[in-house]
FILO-207288 format. One record per atom (N, C-alpha, C): residue in one letter; x, y, z. Coordinates in steps of 0.2 Angstrom, whole numbers, padded with zeros to 4 digits, always signed. Layout:
<nodes>
AXYZ...
</nodes>
This chain:
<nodes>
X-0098+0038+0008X-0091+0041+0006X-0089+0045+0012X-0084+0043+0016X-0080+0047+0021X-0075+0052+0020X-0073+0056+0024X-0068+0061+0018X-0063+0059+0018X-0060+0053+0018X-0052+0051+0015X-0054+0048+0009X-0061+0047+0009X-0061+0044+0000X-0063+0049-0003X-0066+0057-0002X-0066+0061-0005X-0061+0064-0006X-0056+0064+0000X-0050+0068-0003X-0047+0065-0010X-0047+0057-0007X-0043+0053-0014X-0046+0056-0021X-0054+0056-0021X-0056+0057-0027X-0054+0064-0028X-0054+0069-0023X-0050+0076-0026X-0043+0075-0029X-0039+0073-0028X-0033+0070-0027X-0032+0069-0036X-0036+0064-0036X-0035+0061-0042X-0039+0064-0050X-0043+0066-0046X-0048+0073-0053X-0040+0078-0052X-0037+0080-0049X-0034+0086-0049X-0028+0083-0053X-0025+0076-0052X-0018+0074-0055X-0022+0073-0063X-0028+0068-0063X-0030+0070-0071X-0032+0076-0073X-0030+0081-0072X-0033+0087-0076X-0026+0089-0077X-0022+0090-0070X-0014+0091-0072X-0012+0089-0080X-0015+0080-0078X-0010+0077-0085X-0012+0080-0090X-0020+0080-0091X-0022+0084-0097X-0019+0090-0101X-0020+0095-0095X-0014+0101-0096X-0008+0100-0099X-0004+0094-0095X+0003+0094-0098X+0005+0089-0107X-0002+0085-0107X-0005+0085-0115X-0004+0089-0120X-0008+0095-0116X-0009+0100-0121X-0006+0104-0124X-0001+0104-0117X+0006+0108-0119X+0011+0105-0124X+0011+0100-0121X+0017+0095-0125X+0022+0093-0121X+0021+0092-0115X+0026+0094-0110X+0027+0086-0109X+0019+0082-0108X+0019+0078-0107X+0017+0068-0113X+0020+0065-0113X+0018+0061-0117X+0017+0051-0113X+0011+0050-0118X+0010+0044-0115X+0008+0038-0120X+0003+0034-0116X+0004+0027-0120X+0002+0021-0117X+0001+0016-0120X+0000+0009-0116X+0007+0004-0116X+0009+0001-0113X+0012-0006-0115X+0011-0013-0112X+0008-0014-0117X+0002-0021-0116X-0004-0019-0114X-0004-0019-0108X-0013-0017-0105X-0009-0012-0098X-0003-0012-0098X-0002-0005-0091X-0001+0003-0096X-0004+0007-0095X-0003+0014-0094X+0003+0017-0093X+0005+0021-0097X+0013+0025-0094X+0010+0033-0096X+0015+0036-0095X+0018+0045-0096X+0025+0045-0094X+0026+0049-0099X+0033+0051-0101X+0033+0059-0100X+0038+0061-0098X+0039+0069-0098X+0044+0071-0094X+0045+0079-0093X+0049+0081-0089X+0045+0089-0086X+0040+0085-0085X+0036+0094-0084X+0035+0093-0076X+0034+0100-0073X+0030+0100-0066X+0025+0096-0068X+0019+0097-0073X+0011+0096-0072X+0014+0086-0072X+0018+0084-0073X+0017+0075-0071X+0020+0074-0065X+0024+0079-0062X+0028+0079-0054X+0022+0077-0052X+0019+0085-0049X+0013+0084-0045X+0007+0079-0048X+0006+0081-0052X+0002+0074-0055X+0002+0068-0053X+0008+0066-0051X+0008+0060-0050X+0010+0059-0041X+0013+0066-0040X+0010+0065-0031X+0003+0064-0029X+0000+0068-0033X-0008+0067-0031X-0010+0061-0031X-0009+0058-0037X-0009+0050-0038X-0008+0045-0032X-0003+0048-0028X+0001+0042-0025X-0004+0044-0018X-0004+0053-0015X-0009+0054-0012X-0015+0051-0011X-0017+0051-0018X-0024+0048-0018X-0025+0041-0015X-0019+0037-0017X-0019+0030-0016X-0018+0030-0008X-0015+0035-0006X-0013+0034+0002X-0019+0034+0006X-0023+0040+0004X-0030+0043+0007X-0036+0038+0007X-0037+0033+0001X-0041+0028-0002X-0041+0023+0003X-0034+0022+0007X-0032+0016+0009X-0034+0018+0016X-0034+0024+0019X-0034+0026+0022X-0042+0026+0025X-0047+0027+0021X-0054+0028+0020X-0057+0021+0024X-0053+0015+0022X-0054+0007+0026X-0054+0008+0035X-0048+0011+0037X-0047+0010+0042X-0052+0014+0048X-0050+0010+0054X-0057+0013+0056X-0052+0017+0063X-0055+0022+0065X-0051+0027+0069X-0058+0027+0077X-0060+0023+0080X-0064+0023+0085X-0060+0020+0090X-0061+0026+0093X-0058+0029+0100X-0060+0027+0108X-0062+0024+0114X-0067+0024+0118X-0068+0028+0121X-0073+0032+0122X-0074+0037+0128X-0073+0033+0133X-0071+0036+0137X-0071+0036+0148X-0080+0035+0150X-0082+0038+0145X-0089+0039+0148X-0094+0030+0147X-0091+0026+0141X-0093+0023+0138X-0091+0017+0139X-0084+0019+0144X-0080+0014+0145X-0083+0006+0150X-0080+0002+0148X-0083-0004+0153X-0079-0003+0160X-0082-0004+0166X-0077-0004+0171X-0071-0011+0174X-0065-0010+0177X-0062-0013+0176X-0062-0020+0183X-0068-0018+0185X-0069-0028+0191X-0073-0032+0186X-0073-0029+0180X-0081-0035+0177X-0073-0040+0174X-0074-0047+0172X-0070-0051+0172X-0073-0054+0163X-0067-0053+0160X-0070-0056+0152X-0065-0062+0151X-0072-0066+0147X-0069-0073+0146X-0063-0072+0140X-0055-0077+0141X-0052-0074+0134X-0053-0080+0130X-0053-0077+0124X-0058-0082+0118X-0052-0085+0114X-0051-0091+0111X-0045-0091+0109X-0046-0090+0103X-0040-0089+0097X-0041-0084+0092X-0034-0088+0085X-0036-0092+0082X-0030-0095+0076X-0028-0089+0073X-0021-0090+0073X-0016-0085+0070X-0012-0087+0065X-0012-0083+0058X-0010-0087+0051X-0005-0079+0050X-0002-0082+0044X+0000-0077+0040X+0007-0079+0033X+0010-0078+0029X+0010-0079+0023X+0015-0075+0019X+0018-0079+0017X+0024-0073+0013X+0024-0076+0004X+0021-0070+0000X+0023-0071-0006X+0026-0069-0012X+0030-0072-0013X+0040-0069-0016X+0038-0068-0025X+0037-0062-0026X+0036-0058-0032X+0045-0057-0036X+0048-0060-0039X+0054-0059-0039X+0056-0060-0034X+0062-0053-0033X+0067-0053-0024X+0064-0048-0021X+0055-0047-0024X+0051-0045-0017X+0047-0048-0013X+0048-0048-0007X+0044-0052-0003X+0035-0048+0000X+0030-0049-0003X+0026-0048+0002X+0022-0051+0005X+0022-0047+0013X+0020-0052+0022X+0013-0049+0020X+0011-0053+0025X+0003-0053+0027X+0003-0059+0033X-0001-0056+0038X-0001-0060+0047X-0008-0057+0050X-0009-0061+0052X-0017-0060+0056X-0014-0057+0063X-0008-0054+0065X-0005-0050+0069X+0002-0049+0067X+0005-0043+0072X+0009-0040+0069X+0016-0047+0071X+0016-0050+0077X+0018-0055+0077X+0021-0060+0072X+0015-0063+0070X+0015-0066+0065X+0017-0062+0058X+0015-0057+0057X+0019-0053+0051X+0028-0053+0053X+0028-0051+0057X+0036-0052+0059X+0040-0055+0058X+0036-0063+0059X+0040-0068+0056X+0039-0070+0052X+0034-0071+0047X+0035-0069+0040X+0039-0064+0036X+0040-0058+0039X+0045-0055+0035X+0053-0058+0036X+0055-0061+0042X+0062-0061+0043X+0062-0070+0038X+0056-0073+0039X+0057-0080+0034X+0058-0078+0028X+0053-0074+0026X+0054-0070+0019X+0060-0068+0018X+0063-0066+0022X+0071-0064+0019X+0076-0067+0019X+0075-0075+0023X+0079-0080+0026X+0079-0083+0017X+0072-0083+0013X+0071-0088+0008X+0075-0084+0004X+0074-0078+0003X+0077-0074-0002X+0086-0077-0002X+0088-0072+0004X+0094-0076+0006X+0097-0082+0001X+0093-0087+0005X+0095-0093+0004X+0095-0095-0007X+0090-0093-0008X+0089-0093-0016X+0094-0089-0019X+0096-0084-0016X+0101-0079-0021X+0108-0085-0020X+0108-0084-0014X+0115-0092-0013X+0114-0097-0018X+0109-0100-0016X+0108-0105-0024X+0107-0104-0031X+0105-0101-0033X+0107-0098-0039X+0113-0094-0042X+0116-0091-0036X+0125-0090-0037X+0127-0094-0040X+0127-0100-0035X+0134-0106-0036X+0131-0109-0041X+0125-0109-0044X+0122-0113-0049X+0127-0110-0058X+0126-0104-0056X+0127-0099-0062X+0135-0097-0063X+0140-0098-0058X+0146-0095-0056X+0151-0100-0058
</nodes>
């Protein structure tokens, strides 16, 4: 466990104890619908509560990525000659309603995924218009 996954698990012991507290009070009210989780309230303890929450999701996410830096000391020097490898490039856009989400095995290709992604939207809101008008 790295400390971005610890922070998150502080994160989120701290926003559930909040909710607890705001339980107790009365401050705060909850519930299921269907199989999703909700709270209801207007207290500070679900504000922060739920910043921690979101905190936490951020930290969590955060814990994957890898932050390796090169030393100078460590570094390859720069006459050595690397072979370049070639590399297939994909990526993907999947339209949740009128959200679009990208995914690209580069930022390239994400790029163009988002603006096709918005081209489709676009285009769908256009046809459905003149369908329904």
């Amino acid at each position: 466990m790295n400390k971005y996954h610890f922070l998150s698990l502080v994160f989120l012991i701290g926003a559930v104890i909040l909710f607890i507290i705001g339980f107790l009070e009365g401050d705060i009210q909850g519930g299921i619908f269907f199989i999703f989780p909700f709270v209801v309230g207007s207290s500070i303890f679900l504000l922060i509560g739920i910043l921690l929450i979101f905190l936490a999701v951020i930290f969590y996410i955060f814990g994957f990525a890898r932050f390796d830096f090169p030393d100078k000391e460590h570094s390859v020097p720069s006459d050595e000659i690397f072979e370049k490898k070639s590399r297939i490039k994909g990526g993907g856009v999947i339209l949740i309603g009128p959200i679009p989400i990208v995914f690209g095995s580069s930022w390239k290709v994400s790029l163009f995924m988002m603006i096709l992604g918005i081209i489709i939207i676009i285009v769908l809101l256009f046809l459905f218009r003149i369908n329904y008008f």
